[in-house]
C-alpha positions in Angstrom: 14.1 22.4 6.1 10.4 23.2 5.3 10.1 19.6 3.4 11.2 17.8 6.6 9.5 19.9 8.8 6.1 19.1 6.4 6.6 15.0 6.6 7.3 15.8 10.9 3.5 17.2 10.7 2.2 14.6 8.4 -0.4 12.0 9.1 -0.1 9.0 6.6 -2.8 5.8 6.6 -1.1 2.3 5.2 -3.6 -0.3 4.3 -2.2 -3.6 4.6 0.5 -4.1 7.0 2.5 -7.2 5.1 5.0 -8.1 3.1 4.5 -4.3 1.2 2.6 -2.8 3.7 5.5 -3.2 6.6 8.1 -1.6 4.9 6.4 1.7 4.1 5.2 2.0 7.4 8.8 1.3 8.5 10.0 3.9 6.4 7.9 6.4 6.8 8.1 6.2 10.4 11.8 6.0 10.4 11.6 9.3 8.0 10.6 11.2 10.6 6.4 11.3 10.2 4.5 12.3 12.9 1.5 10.2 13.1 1.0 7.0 11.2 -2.9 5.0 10.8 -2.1 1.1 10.2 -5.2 -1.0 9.0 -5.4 -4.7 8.7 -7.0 -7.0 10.4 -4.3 -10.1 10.0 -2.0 -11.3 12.3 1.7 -12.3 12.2 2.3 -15.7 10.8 4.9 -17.8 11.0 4.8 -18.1 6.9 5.4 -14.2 6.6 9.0 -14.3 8.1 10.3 -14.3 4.7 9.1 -11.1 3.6 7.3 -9.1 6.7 9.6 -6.9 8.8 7.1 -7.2 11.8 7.4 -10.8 11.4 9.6 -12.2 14.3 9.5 -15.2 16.6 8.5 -13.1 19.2 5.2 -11.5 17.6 4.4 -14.7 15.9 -0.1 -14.7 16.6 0.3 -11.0 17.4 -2.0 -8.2 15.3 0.3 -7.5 12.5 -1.1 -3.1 13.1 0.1 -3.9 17.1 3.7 -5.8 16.0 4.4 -2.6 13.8 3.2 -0.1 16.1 5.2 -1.7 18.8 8.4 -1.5 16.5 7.9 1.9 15.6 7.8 2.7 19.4 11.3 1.4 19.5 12.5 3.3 15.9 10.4 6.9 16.0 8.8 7.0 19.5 7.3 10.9 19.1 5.1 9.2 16.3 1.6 8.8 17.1 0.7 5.3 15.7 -2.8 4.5 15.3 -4.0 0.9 15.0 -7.3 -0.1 13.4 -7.9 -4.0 13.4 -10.2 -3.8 9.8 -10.1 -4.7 6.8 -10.8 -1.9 4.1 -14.3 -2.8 2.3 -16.2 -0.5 0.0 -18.9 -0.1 2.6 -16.5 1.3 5.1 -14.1 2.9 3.0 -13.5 6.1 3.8 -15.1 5.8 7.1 -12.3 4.0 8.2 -9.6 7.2 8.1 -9.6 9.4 11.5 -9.2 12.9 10.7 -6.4 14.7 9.6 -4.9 11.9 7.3 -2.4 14.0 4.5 -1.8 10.9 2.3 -3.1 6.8 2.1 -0.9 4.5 1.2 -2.8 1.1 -0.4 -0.7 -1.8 0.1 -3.5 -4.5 0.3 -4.1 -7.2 -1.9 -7.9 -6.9 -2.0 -9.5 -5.4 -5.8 -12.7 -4.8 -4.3 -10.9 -2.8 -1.5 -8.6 -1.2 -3.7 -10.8 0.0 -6.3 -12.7 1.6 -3.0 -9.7 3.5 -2.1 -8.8 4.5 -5.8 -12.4 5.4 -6.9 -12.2 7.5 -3.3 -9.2 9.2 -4.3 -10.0 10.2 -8.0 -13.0 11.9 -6.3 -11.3 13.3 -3.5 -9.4 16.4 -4.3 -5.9 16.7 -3.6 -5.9 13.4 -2.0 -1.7 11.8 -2.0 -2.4 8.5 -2.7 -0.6 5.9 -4.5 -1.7 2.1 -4.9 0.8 -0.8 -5.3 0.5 -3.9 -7.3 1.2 -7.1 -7.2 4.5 -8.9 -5.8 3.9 -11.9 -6.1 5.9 -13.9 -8.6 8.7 -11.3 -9.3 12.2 -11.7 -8.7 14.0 -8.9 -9.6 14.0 -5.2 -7.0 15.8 -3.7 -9.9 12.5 -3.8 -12.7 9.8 -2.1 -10.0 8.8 1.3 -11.2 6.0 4.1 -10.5 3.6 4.9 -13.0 0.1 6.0 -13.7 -2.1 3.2 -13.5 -3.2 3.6 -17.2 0.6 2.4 -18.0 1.0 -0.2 -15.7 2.6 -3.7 -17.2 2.7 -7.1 -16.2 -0.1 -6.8 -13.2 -2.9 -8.7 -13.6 -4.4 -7.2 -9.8 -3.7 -3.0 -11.2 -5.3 -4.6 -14.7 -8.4 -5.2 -12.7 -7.8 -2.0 -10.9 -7.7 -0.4 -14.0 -10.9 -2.1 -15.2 -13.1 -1.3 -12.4 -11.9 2.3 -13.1 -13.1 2.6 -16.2 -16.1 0.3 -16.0 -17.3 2.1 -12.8 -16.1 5.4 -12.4 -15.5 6.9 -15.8 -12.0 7.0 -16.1 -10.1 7.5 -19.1 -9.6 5.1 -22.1 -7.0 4.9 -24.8 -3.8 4.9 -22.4 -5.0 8.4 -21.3 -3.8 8.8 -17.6 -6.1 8.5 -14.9 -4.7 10.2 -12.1 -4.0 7.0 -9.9 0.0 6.9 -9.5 1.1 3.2 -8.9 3.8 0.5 -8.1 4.8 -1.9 -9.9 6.7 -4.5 -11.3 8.0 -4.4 -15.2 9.4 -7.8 -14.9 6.8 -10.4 -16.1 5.1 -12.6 -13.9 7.1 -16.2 -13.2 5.0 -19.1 -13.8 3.2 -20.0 -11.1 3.0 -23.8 -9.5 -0.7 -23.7 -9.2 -3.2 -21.0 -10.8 -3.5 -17.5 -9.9 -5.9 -15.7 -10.5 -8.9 -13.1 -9.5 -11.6 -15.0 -7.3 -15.1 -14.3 -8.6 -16.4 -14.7 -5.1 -14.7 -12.6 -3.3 -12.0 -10.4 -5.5 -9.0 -12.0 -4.0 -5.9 -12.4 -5.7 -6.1 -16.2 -5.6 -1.8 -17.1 -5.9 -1.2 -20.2 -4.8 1.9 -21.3 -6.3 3.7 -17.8 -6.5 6.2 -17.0 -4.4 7.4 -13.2 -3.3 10.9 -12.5 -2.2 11.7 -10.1 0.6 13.8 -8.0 -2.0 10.7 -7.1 -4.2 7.6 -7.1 -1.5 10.5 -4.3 0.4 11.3 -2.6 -2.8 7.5 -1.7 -3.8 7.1 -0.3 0.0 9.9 1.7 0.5 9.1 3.1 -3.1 5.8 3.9 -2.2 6.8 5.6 1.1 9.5 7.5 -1.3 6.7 9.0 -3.7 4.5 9.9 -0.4 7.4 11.5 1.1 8.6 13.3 -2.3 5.0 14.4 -2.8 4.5 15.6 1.0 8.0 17.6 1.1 7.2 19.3 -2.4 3.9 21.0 -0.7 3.8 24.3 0.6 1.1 23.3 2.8 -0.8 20.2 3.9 -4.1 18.6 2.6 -6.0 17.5 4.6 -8.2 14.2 3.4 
C-alpha cells in the first residue's frame, strides 16, 4: 500500500517521447503516477508507426509530448501531464525540469544531451534516474537488461556515454561502477545497410540502415518505467530533484 500510494504522488520527466520514450510514459501513467513531464520537440511521423505507441493515423503531424498527453487523458485522466516542446541541450539542462520532479527518465537518442542529464544526475543527490541505450539494430526483447553503465555491452551510444563520463566528469575507471543505472541490449548489434555511427557535428547517433522493431524499442521502455517504479515504491519518502 505505501509503494502505490508513493508512485500515485510521484512526478516522473521522460525525455524523448518515441519509439522508447512512448512506452514508459505509457506505463508509468497506466501505473497509476500522478504527474508525468514529457519533453521533445518531434512530431508524429508516419515512419514511427512501427514502433511509437502515440503513433496513429489520426496524430500523424501532431507534437509527439501533445499525442501522448492526449492518450494518457484517455488511460489515467487524474494524471497531471506536462508537455514541454524542447529538446534537452546541455545549456538548458536542468532548467528544463518544473519543480517537484522525483525521478527522469532519459530515453533520447542525443550523447550530448544524455551526457547532460547523466553528468546532472551523478551530481545531483538522490536523483532516480536511469538512461537507455540504443535500439536500434536489435532483434531480440528477451537479451535487454539493466546495468550500471560501466558494464554496459554492445552499445556504441552508452560507450560514448560512458566516455564523456570519465573524460569530463571524473568518473570511475577499471569497470568500477559509476552510479548511472542503464538499459540495454546484450544482443550484438545487426549489421547495418549503411554506416552508423556518432556524428562529429552534432553527437547524433547517425543509423541509417538499422532498423528497430517495436518488440525491443517497447521492451527497453517498459523496463525503464519498471526500475523507476521499483525504485520509487522501495522509498520511504520522496526526493525531490
Amino acid at each position: 500500500m505505501a509503494g502505490a500510494a508513493a508512485i500515485r504522488r510521484s512526478h516522473v520527466a521522460v525525455v524523448g517521447i518515441g519509439g522508447v520514450g512512448s512506452w514508459a510514459a505509457e506505463a508509468l501513467a497506466r501505473s497509476g503516477v500522478g504527474e508525468l513531464t514529457l519533453i521533445d520537440l518531434d512530431h508524429v511521423a508516419e515512419s514511427n508507426i512501427n514502433r511509437q505507441i502515440h503513433a496513429l493515423e489520426g496524430t500523424l503531424g501532431q507534437a509527439k509530448v501533445q499525442a501522448m498527453r492526449e492518450r494518457i487523458g484517455h488511460i489515467h485522466p487524474a494524471c497531471q501531464v506536462h508537455g514541454i516542446e524542447e529538446f534537452v541541450e546541455p545549456d538548458n539542462w536542468p532548467s528544463l525540469l518544473p519543480a517537484g520532479v522525483h525521478a527522469v527518465i532519459d530515453a533520447c537518442d542525443q550523447v550530448k544531451a544524455k551526457h547532460a542529464m547523466a553528468a546532472w544526475a551523478l551530481r545531483t543527490r538522490g536523483a532516480l534516474f536511469v538512461s537507455c541505450g540504443a535500439a536500434g539494430g536489435k532483434r531480440l526483447a528477451h537479451r535487454v537488461d539493466i546495468d550500471d553503465i560501466a558494464r554496459t555491452t554492445h552499445d556504441p551510444l552508452l560507450a560514448q556515454l560512458r566516455y564523456r563520463l570519465r573524460k569530463f566528469d571524473g568518473a570511475p575507471r577499471e569497470g568500477k561502477a559509476i552510479g548511472i543505472a542503464c538499459v540495454f541490449s546484450r544482443e550484438a548489434v545487426a549489421p547495418p545497410d549503411a554506416s552508423c555511427d556518432l556524428d562529429a557535428a552534432d553527437g547524433t547517433l547517425n543509423c541509417h540502415g538499422y532498423g528497430s522493431v517495436v518488440t525491443v524499442t517497447a521492451t527497453f521502455g517498459l523496463a525503464a518505467a519498471g526500475f523507476i517504479l521499483d525504485r520509487i515504491a522501495s522509498r520511504a519518502k520522496p526526493v525531490f530533484i
